[in-house]
DSSP file (Angstrom, degrees, kcal/mol; ACC not computed):
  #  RESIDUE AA STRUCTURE BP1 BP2  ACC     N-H-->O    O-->H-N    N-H-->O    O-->H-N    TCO  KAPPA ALPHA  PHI   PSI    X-CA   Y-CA   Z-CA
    1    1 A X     >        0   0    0      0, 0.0     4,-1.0     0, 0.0     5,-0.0   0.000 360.0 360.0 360.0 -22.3   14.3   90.3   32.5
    2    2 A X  H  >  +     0   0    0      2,-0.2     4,-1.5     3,-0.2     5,-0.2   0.504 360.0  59.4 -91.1  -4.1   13.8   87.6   36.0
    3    3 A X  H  > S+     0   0    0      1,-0.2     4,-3.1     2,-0.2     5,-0.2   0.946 113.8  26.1 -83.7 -48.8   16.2   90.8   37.2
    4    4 A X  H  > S+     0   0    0      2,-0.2     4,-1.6     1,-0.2    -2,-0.2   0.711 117.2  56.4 -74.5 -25.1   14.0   93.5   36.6
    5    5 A X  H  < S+     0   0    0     -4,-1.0     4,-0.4     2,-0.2    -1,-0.2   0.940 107.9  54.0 -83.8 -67.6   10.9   91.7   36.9
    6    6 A X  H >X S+     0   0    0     -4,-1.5     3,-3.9     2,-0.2     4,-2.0   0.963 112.9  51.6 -22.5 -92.9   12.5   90.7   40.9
    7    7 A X  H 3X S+     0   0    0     -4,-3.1     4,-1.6     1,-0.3    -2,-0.2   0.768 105.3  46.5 -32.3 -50.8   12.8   94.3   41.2
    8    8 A X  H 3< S+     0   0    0     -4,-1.6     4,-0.4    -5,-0.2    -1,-0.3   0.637 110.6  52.0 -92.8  10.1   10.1   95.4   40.5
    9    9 A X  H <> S+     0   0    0     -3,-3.9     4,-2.0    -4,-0.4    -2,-0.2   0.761 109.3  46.3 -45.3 -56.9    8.5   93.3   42.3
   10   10 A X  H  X S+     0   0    0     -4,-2.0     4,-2.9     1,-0.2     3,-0.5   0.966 102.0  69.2 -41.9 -69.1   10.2   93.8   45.4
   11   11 A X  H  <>S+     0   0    0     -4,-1.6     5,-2.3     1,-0.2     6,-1.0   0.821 109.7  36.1  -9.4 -72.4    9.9   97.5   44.8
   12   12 A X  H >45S+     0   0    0     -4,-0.4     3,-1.9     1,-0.2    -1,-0.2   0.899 110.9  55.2 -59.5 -50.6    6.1   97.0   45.4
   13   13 A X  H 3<5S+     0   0    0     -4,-2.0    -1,-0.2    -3,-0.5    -2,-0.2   0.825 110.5  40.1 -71.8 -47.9    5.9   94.7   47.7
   14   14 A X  T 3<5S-     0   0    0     -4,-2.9    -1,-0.3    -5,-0.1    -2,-0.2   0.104 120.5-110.0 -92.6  35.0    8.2   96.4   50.6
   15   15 A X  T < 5S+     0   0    0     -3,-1.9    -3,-0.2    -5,-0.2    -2,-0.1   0.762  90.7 108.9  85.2  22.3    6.4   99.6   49.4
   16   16 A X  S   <S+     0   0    0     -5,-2.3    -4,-0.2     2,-0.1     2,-0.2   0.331  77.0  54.5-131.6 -10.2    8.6  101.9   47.6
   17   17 A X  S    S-     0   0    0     -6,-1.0     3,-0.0     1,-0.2    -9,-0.0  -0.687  97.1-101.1-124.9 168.0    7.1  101.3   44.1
   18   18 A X        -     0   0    0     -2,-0.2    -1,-0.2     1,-0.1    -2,-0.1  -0.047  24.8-124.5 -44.0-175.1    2.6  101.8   43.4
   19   19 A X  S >  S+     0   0    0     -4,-0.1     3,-2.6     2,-0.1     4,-0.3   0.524 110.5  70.6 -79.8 -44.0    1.0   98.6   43.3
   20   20 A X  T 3> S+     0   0    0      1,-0.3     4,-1.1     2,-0.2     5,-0.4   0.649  81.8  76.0 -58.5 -13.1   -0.1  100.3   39.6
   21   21 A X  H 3> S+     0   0    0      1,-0.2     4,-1.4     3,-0.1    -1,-0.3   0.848  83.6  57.3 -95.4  12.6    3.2  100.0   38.4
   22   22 A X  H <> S+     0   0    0     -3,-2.6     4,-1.1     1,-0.2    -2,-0.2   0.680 115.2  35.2 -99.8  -3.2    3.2   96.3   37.7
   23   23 A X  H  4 S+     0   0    0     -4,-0.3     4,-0.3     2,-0.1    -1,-0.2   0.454 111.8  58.4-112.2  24.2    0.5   96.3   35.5
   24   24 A X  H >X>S+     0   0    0     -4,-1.1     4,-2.1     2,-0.2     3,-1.9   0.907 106.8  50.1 -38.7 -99.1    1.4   99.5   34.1
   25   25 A X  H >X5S+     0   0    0     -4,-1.4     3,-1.6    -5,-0.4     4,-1.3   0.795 108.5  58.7 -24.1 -77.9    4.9   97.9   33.1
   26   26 A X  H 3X5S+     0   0    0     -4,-1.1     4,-1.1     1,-0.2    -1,-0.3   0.801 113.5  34.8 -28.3 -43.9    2.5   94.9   31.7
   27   27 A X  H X>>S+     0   0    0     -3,-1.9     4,-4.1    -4,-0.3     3,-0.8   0.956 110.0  61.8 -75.9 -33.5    0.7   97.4   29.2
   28   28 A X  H <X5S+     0   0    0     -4,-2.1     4,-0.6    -3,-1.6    -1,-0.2   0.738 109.4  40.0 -87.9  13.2    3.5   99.4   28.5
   29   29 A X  H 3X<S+     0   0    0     -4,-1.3     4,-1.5    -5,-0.5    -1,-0.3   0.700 112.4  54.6-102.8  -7.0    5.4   96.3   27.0
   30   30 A X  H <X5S+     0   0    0     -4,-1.1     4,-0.7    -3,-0.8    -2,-0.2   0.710 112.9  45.4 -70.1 -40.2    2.3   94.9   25.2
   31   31 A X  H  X5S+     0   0    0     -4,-4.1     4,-1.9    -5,-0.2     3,-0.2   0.876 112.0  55.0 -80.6 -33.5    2.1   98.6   23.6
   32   32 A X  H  X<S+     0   0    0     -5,-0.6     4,-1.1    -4,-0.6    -2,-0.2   0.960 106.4  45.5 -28.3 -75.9    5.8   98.2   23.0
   33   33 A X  H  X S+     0   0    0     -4,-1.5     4,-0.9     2,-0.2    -1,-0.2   0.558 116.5  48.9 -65.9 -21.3    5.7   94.9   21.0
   34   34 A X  H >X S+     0   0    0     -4,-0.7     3,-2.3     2,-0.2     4,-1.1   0.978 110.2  48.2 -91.8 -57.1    2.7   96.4   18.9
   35   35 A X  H 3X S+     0   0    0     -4,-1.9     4,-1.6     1,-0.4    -2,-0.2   0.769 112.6  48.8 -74.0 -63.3    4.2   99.6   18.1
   36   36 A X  H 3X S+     0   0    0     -4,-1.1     4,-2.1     2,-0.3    -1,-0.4   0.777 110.3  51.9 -64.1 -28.7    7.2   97.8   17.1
   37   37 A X  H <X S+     0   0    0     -3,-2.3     4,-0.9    -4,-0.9     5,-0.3   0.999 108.0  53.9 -54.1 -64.8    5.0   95.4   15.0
   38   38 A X  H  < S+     0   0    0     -4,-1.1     4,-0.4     2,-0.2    -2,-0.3   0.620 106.3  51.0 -32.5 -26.8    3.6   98.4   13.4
   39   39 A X  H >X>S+     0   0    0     -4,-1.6     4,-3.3    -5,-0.4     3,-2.6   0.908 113.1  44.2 -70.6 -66.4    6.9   99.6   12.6
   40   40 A X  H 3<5S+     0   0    0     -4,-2.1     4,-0.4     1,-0.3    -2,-0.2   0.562 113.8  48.5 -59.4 -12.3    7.8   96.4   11.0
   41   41 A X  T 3<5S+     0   0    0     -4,-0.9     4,-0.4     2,-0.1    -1,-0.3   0.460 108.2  56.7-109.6 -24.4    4.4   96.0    9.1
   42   42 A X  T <4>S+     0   0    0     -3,-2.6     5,-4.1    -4,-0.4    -2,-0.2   0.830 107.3  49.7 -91.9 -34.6    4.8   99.6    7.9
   43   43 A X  T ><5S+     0   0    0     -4,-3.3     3,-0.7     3,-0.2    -2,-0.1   0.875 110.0  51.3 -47.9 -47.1    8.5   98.7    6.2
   44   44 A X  T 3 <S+     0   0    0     -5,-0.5    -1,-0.2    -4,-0.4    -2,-0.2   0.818 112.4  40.9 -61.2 -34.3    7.2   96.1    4.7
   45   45 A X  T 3 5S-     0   0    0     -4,-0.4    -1,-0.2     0, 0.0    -2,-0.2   0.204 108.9-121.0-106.3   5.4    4.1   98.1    3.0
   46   46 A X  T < 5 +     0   0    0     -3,-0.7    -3,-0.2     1,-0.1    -2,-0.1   0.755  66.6 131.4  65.2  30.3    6.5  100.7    2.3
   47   47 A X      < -     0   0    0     -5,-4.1    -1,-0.1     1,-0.2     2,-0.1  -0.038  67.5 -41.4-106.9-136.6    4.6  103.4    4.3
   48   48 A X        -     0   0    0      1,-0.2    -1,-0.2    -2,-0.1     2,-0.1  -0.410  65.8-147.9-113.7 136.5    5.3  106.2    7.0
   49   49 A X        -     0   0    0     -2,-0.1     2,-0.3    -3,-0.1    -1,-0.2  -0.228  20.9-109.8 -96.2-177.3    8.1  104.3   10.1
   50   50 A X        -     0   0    0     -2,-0.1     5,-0.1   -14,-0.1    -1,-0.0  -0.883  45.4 -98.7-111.1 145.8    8.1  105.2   13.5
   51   51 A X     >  -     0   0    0     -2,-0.3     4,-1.1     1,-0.1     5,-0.1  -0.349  19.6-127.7 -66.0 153.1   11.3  107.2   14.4
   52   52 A X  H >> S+     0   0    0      2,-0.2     4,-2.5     1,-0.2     3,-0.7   0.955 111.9  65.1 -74.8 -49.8   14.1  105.1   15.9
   53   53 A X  H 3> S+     0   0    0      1,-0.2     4,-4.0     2,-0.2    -1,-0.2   0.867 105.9  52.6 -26.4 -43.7   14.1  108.1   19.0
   54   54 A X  H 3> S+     0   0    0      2,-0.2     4,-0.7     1,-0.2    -1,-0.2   0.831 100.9  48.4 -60.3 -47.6   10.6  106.6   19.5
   55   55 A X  H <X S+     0   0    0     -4,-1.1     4,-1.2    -3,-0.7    -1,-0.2   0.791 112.6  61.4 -38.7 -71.1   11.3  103.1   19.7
   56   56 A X  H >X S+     0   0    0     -4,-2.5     4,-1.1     2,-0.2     3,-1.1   0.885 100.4  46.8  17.4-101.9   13.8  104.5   22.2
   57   57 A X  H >X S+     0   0    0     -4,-4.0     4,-3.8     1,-0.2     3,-0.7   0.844 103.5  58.4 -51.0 -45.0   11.8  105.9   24.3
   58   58 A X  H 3<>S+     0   0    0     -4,-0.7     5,-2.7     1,-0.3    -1,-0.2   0.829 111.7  47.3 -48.3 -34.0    9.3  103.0   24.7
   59   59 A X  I X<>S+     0   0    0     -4,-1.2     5,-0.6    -3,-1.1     3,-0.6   0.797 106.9  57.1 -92.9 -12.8   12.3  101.0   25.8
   60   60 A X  I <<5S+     0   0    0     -4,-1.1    -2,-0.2    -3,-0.7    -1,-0.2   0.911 102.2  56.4 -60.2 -45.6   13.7  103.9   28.4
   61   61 A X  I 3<5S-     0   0    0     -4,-3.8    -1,-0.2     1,-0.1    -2,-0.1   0.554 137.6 -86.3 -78.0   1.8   10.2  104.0   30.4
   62   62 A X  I < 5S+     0   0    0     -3,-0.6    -3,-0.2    -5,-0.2    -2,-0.1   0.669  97.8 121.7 113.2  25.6   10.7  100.2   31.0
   63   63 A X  I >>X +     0   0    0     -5,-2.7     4,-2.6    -6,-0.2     3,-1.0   0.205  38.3 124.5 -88.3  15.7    9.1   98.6   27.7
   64   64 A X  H >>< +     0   0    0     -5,-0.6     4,-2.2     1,-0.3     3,-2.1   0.793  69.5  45.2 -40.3 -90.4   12.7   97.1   27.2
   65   65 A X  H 3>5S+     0   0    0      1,-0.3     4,-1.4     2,-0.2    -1,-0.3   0.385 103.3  62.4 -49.8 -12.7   11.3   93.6   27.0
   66   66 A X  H <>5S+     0   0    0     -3,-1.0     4,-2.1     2,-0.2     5,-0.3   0.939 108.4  40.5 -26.3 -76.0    8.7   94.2   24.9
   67   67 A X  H <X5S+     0   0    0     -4,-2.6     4,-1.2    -3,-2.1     5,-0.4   0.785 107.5  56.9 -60.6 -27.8   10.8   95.2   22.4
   68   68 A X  H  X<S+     0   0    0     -4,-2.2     4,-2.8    -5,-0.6     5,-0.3   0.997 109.1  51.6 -67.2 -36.4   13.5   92.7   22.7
   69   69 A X  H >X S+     0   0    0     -4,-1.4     4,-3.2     1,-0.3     3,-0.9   0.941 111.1  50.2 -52.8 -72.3   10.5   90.0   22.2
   70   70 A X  H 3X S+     0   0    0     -4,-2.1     4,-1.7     1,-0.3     6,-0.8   0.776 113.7  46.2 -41.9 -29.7    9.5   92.2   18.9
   71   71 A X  H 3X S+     0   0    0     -4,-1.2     4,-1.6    -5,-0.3    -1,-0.3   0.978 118.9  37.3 -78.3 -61.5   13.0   92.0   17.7
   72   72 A X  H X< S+     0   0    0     -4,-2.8     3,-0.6    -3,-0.9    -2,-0.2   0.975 128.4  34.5 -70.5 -48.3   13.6   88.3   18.3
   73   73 A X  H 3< S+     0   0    0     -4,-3.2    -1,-0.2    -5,-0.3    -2,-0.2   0.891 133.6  24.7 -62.5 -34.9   10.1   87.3   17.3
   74   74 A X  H 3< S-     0   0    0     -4,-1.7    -1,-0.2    -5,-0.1    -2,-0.2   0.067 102.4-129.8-119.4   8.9    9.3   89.6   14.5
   75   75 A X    <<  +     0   0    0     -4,-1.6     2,-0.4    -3,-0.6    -4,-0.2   0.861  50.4 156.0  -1.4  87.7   13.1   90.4   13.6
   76   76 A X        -     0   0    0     -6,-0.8    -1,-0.2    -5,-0.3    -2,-0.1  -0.959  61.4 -17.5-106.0 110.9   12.8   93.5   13.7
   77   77 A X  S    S+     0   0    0     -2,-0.4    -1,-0.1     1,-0.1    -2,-0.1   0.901  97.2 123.7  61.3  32.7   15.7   96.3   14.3
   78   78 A X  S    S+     0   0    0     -3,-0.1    -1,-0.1    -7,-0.1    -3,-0.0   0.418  73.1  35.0-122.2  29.6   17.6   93.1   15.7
   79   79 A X  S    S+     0   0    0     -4,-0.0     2,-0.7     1,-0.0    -1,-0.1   0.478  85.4 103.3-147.7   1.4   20.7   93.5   13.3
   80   80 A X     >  -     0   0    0      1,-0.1     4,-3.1     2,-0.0     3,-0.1  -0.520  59.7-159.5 -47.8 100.0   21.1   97.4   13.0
   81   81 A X  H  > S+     0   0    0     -2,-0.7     4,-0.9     1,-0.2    -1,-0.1   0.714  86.1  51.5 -99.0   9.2   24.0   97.7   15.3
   82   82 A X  H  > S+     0   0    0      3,-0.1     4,-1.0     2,-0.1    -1,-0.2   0.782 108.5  51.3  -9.6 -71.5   23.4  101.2   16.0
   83   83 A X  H  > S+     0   0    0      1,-0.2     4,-2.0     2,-0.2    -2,-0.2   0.736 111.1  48.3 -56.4 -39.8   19.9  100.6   16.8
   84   84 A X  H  X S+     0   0    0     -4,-3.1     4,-1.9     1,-0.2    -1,-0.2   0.854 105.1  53.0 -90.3  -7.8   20.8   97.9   19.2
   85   85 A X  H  X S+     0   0    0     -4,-0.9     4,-1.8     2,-0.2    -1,-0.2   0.861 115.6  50.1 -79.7 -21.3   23.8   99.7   21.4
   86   86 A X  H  X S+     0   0    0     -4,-1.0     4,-1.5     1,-0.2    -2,-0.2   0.807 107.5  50.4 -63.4 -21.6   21.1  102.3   21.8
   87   87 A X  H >X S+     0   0    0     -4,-2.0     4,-2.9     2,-0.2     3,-1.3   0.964 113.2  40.3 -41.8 -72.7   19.0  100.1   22.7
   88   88 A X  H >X S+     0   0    0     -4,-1.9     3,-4.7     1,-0.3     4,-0.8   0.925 110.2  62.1 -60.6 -67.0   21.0   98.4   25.4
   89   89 A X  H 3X S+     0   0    0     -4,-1.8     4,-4.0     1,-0.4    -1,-0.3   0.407 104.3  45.1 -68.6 -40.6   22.2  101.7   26.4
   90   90 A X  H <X S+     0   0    0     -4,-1.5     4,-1.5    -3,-1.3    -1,-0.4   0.575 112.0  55.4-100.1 -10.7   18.4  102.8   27.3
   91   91 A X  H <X S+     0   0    0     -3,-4.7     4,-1.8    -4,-2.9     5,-0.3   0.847 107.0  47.3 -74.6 -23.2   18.0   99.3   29.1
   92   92 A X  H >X S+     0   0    0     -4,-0.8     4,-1.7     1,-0.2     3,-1.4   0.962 116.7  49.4 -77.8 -49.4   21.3  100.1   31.4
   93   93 A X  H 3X S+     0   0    0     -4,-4.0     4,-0.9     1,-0.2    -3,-0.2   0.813 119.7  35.4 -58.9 -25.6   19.5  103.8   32.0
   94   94 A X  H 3X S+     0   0    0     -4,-1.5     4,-1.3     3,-0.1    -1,-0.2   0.664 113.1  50.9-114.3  23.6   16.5  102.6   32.9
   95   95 A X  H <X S+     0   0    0     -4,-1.8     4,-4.0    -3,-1.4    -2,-0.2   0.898 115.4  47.4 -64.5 -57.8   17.5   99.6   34.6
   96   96 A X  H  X S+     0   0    0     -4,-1.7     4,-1.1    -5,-0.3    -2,-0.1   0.820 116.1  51.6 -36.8 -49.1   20.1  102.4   36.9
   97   97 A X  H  X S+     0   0    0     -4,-0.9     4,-1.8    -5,-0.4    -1,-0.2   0.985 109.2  45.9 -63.8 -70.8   16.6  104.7   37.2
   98   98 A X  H  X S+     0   0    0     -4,-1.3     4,-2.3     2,-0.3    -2,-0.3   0.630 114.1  51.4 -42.4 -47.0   14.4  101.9   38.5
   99   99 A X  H  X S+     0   0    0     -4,-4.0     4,-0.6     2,-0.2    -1,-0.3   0.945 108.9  46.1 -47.0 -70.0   17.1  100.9   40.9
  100  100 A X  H  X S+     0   0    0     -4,-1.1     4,-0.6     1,-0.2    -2,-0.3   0.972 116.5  44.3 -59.5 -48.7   17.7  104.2   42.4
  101  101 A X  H >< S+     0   0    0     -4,-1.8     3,-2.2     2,-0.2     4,-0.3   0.998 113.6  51.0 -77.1 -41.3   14.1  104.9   42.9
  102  102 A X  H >< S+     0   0    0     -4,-2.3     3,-0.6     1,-0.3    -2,-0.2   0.905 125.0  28.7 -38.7 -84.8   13.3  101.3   44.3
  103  103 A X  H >X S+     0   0    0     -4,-0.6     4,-3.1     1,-0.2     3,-0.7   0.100  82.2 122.0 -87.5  36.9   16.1  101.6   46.8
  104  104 A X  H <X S+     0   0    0     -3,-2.2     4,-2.4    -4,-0.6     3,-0.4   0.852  77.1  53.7 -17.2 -79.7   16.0  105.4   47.2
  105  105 A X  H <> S+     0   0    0     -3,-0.6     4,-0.6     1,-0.3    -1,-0.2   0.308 116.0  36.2 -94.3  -9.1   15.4  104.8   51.0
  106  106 A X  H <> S+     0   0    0     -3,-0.7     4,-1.0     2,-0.2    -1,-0.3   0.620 114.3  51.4-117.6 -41.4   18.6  102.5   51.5
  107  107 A X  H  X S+     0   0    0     -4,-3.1     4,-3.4    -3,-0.4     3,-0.4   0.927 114.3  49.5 -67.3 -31.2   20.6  104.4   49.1
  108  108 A X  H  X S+     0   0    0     -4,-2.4     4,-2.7     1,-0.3     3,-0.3   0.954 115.0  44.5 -46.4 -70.3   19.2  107.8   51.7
  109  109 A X  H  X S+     0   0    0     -4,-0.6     4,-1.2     1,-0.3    -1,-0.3   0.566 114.8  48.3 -75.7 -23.8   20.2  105.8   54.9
  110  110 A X  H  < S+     0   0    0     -4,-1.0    -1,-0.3    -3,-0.4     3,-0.2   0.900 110.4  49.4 -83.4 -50.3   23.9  104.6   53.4
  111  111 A X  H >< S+     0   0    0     -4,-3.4     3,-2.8    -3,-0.3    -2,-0.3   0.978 109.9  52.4 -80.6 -40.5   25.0  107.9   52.2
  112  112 A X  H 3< S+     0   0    0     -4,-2.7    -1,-0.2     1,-0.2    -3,-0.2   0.856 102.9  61.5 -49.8 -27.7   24.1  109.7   55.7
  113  113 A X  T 3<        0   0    0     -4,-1.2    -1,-0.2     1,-0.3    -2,-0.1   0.359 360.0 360.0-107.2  32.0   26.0  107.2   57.4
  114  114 A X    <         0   0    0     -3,-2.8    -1,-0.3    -4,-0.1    -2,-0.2   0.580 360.0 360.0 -95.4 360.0   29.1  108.1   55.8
């Protein structure tokens, strides 16, 4: 998370990232950790889930740590082991995204001067 966190920082700071996406990122892992509460509150009361695709997603567009908190705090979806190589899987893709756009301008300038 000090990885991603770096990075996007950085990302902002030399100019390559909005300034709106660091507190962007901030809501969208606060909305993360309640949706996943809501999940977990809705099991419990034996009503209507959120799809696991959903959950997903939240963590593809860069709510990962959000949701690891909700897992480890609220143990929720943290012993499905399904749920959690998909999980990781959509932290390595949008760790991989976030990278590539950040240093887009370095990856540009390395592959021309091969």
């Amino acid at each position: 998370m000090l990885t991603w966190g770096a990075l996007l920082t950085w990302g902002v700071w030399a100019g390559r990232l909005p300034l709106l996406v660091l507190p962007a990122a901030l809501l969208l892992n606060l909305v993360t950790f309640f949706v996943y509460w809501l999940d977990k509150y809705a099991a419990q009361q034996g009503r209507w889930r959120t799809a696991e695709n959903t959950l997903h997603l939240f963590s593809l567009l860069g709510g990962w740590p959000g949701a690891w908190f909700a897992q480890q705090l609220l143990r929720h979806k943290s012993s499905k082991a399904s749920f959690r190589a998909t999980y990781w899987a959509s932290v390595a893709v949008h760790f991989m995204a976030l990278a590539a756009w950040a240093g887009r301008e370095s990856l540009r300038r390395m592959l021309l001067n091969i």
